[in-house]
N, C-alpha and C positions, 0 to 999 in steps of 0.2 A: 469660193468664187472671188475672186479679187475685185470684181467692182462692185461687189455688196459691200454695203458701207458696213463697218463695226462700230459698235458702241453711239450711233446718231443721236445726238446729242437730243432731236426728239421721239425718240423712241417709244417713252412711255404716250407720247398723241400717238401717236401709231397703232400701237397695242389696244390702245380704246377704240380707234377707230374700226380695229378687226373686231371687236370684242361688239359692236354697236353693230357689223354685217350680223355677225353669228345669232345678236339676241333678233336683229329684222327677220333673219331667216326662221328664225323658232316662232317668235308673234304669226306671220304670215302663214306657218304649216299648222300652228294650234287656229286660227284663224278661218285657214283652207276647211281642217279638218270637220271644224263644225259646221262652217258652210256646206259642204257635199256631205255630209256623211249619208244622204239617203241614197246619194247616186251608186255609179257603180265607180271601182277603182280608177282604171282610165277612160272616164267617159269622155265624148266628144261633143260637148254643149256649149253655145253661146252663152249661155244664161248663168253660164258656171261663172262669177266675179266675184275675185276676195282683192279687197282696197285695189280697188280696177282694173285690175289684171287676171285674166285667164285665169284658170288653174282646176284642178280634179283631184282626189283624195291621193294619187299616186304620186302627185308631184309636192301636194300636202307633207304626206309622209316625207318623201325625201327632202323636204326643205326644212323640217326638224332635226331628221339626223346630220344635215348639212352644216345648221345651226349650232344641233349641241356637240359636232365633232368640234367647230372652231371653238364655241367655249370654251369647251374642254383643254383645246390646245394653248389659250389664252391662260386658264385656270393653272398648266402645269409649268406655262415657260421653259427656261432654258432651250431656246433656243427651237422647243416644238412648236411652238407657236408659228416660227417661220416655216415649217417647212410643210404644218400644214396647210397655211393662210396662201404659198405660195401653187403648192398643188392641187388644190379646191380651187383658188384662182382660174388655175387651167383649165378645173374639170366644166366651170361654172361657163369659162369662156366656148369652151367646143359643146356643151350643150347648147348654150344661148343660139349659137352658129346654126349648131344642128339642127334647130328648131325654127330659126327662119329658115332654112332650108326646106324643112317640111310645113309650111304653116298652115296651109289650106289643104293638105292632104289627108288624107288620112292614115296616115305614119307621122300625123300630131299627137304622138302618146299622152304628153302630158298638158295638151289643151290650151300651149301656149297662145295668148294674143303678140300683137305685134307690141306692146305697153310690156310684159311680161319679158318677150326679149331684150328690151332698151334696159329696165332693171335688172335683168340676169347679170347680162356683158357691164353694166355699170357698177353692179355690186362685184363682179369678177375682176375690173380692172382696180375697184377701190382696194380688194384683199388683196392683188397683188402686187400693191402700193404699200400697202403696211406689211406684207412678207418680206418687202427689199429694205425698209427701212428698219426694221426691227432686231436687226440679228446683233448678241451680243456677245463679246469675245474677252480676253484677256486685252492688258494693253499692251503685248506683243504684238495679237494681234491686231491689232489698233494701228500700232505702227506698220506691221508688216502693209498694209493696208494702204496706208498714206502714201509708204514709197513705194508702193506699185501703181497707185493713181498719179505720183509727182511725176513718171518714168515713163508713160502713157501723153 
């Protein structure tokens, strides 16, 4: 992609910064998980609140593996890091969507509040802020880069 930057000079804030979504998301699922664990997977309870925000043992869970895929992709770099910070980004962004969509129905699977969406979409737009920032390349590509941003 020619308007992802190579080699940003702050990259490594970047990298932390996904790396801070992925451990929020693992704290809040290990968090979730002790909270509900007597409930049922996707229950549909007000009363279900982990650090203010909605939530149920199903969204628990996947806000672990949410977590530790980005670690992970932070942990491995080269370049995975972007591309999973940048597609989690997405995934994070059309659930958030999807879930004000449904918020008072009852196709609120994972029990979001309207607090829970505002941090979904804000954690979504953060990783996909440190997906565009982070990508690192040769300094070819560096250049190639520049003169396609000078030529624009």
């Amino acid at each position: 992609m020619s308007h992802t930057p190579v080699n940003h000079p702050a990259r490594p804030i970047y990298r932390a910064i996904g790396g801070l979504v992925g451990l929020y998301f693992v704290l809040f699922g290990v968090f979730g998980m002790i909270t509900t664990a007597d409930s049922e997977a996707l229950a549909q309870d007000d009363t279900l609140k982990v650090l203010g925000q909605g939530a149920n043992l199903g969204f628990s869970l996947l806000s672990v593996v949410f977590g530790a895929v980005i670690l992970l992709g932070i942990a491995i770099g080269r370049n995975l890091d972007v591309v999973i910070n940048q597609w989690l980004a997405y995934v994070l962004m059309l659930l958030g969507l999807a879930e004000l969509a449904f918020l008072h129905t009852d196709a609120n699977i994972f029990n979001f509040s309207i607090m829970t969406v505002i941090v979904v979409l804000t954690l979504g737009m953060v990783l996909l802020m440190a997906g565009m920032y982070g990508k690192v390349g040769t300094d070819e590509e560096q250049e190639a880069w520049q003169k396609a941003r000078l030529v624009l």
